[in-house]
C-alpha positions as CSV (number, residue, x, y, z in Angstrom):
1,X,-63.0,-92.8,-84.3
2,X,-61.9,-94.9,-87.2
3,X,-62.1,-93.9,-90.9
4,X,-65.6,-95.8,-91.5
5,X,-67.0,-93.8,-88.9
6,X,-65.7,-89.6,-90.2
7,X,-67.1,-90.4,-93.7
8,X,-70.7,-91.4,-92.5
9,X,-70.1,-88.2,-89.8
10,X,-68.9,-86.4,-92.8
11,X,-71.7,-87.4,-95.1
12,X,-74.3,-86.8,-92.8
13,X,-72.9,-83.0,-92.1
14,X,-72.0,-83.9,-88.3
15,X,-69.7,-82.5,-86.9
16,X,-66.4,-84.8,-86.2
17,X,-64.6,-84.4,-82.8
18,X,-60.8,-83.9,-83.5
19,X,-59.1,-87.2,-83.1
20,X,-56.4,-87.2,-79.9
21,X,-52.8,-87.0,-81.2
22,X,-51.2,-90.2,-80.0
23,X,-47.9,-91.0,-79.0
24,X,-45.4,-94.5,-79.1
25,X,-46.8,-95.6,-75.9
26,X,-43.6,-98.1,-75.0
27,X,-41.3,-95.3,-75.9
28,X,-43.0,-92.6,-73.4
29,X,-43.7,-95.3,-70.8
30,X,-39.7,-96.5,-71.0
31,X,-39.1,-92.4,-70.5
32,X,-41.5,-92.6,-67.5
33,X,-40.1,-95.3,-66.0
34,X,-37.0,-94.4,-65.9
35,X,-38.2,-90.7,-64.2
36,X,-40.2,-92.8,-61.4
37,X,-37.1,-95.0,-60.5
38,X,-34.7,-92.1,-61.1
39,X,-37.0,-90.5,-57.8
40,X,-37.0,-94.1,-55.4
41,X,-33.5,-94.0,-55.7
42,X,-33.6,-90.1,-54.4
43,X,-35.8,-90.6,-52.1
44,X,-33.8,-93.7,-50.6
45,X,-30.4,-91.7,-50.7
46,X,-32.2,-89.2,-48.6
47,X,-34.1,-91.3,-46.3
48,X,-30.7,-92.7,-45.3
49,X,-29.1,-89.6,-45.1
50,X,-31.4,-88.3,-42.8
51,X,-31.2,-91.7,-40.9
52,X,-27.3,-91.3,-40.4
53,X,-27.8,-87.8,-39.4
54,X,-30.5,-88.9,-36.5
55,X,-28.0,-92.0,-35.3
56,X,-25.0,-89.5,-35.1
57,X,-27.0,-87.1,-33.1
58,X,-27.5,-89.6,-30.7
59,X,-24.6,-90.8,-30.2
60,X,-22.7,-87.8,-30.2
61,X,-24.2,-85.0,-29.2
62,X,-24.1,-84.2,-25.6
63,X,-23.9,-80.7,-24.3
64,X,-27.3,-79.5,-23.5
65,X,-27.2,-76.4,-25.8
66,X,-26.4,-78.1,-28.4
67,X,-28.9,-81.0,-27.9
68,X,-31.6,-78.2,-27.6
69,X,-30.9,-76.7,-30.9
70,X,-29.8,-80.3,-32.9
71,X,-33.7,-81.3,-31.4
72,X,-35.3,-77.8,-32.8
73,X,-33.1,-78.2,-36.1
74,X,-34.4,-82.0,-36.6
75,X,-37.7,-80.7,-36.0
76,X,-37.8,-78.2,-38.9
77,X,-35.9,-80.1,-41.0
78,X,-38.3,-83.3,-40.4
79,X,-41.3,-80.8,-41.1
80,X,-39.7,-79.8,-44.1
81,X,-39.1,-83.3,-45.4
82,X,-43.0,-84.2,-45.1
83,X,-44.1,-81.1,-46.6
84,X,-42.1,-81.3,-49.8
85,X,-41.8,-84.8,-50.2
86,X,-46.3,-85.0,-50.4
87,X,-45.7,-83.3,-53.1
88,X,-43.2,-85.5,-54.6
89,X,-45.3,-88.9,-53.8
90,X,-48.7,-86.8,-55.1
91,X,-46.8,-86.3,-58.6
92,X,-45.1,-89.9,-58.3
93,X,-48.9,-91.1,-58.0
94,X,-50.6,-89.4,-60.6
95,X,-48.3,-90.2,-63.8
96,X,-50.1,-93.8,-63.3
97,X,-53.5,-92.3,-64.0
98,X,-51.9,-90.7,-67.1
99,X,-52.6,-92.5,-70.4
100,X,-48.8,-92.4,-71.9
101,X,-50.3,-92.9,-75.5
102,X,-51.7,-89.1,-75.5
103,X,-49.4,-86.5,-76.4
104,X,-51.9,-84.0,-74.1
105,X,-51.4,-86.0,-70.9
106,X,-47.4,-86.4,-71.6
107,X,-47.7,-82.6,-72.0
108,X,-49.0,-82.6,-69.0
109,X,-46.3,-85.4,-67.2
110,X,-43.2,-82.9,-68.8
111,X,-44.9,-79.4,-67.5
112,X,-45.6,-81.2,-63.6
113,X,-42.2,-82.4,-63.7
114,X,-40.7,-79.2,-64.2
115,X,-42.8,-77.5,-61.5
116,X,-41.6,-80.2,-59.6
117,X,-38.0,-79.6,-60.1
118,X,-38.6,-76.2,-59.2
119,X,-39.9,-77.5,-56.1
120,X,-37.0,-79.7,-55.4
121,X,-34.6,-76.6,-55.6
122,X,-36.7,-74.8,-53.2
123,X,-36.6,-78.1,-50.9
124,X,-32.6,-78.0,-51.0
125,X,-32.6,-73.9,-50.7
126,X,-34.2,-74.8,-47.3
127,X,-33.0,-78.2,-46.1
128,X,-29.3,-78.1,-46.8
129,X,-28.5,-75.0,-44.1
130,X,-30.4,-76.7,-41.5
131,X,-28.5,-80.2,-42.3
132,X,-25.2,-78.1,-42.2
133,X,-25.9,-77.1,-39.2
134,X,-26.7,-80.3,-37.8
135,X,-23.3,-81.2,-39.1
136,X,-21.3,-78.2,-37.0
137,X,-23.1,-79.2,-34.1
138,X,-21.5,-82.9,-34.1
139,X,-18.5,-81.7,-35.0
140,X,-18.0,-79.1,-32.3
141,X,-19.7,-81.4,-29.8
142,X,-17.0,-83.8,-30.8
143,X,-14.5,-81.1,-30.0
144,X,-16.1,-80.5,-26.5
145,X,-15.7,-83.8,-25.5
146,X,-11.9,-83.9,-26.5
147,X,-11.3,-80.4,-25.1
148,X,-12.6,-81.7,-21.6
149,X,-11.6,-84.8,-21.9
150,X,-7.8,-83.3,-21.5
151,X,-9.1,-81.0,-18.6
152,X,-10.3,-77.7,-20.4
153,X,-13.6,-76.7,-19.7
154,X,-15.5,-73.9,-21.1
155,X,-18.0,-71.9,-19.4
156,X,-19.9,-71.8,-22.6
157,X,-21.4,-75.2,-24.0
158,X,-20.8,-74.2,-27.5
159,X,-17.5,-73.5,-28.4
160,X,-17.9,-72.5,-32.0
161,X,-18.5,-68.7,-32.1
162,X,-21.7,-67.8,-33.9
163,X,-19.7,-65.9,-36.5
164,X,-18.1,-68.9,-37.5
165,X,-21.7,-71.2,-37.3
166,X,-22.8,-68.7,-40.0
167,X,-20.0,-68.3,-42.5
168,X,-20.0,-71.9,-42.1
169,X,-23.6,-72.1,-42.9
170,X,-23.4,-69.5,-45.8
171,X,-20.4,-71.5,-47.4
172,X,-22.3,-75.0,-47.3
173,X,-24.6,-73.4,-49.1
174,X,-22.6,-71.4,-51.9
175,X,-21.2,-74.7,-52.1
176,X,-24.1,-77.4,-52.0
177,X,-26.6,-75.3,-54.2
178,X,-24.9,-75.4,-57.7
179,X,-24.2,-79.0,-57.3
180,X,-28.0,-79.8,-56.2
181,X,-29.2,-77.6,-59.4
182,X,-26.6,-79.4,-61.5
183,X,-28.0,-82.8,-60.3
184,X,-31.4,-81.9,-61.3
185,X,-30.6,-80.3,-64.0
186,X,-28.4,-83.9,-65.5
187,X,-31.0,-86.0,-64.0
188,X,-34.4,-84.6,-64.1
189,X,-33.4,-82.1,-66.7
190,X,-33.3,-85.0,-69.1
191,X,-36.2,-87.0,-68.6
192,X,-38.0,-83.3,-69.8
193,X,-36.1,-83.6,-73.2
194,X,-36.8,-86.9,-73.8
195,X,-40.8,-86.2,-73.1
196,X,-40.3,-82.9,-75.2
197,X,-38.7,-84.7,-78.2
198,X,-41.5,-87.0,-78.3
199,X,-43.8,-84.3,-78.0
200,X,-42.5,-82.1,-81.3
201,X,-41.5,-85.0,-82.8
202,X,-45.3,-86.3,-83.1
203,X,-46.8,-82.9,-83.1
């Protein structure tokens, strides 16, 4: 509604819907942009991640025990990956049908991404254990091939003791968790200032 249009509204004692707060369009869509190409290049890193992780298996893991529970690990770990990252390409989708000049809609982009980092901790909660324990299967596959291949066999295909598997487990993830949190929180983190700033800034 321009100005020509509130004074006849005003003059005729109609009354004037409030005008949408508006935004530097170029400044929130350069914040935006950077946030969508900040999440291809996570999603990449992982995709290949998980792509190494598959190739070792194959070509390492041998021992039918631990083949049965690499198979049931990539499993839940690939179940996982679907779930959480719908919810990833859902958000990635609908900042397009956002128009970047509203301050309500960038409201909206900077609450949806924080739900969304939220979510991304949960996904690393979960996914890191079962890709640590991926990892202690190659490696003590790896040290069941060199065991036999000097002439020591053990009755049991898994050498590690369970006790060990878990501490292991429970360190990996004392370990991984801060750094994943401090990588969303530098990333991720950031790209909520900037749409925040802009927010109070034209409030």
């Amino acid at each position: 509604m321009d100005m020509d249009d509130f004074k006849k509204s005003w003059d005729k004692g109609q009354d004037v819907p409030p005008a949408p707060i508006g935004l530097p369009a170029q400044t929130t869509l350069t914040t935006v942009q950077q946030l969508k190409a900040r999440m291809r290049r996570d999603f990449t890193m992982e995709l290949a991640l998980y792509t190494a992780i598959a190739i070792l298996l194959i070509l390492t893991v041998n021992s039918p025990l631990s083949l049965e529970i690499a198979a049931f690990t990539v499993l839940s770990l690939g179940f996982q990956a679907i779930y959480f990252n719908r919810r990833f390409k859902l958000f990635y989708r609908m900042i397009d049908s956002y128009d970047l000049a509203l301050i309500t809609h960038v409201r909206k982009i900077a609450y949806d991404l924080e739900v969304n980092m939220e979510v991304f901790r949960t996904y690393t909660f979960c996914s890191f254990p079962l890709a640590a324990l991926i990892l202690l299967l190659l490696i003590q596959d790896m040290f069941w091939q060199v065991t036999t291949a000097h002439g020591k066999y053990y009755k049991e295909s898994l050498p590690l003791p369970w006790v060990i598997l878990c501490l292991a487990l429970l360190l990996v993830q004392l370990l991984v968790y801060p750094m994943v949190n401090r990588h969303i929180r530098r990333h991720y983190g950031s790209y909520v200032k900037q749409l925040k700033q802009l927010i109070e800034t034209e409030s």
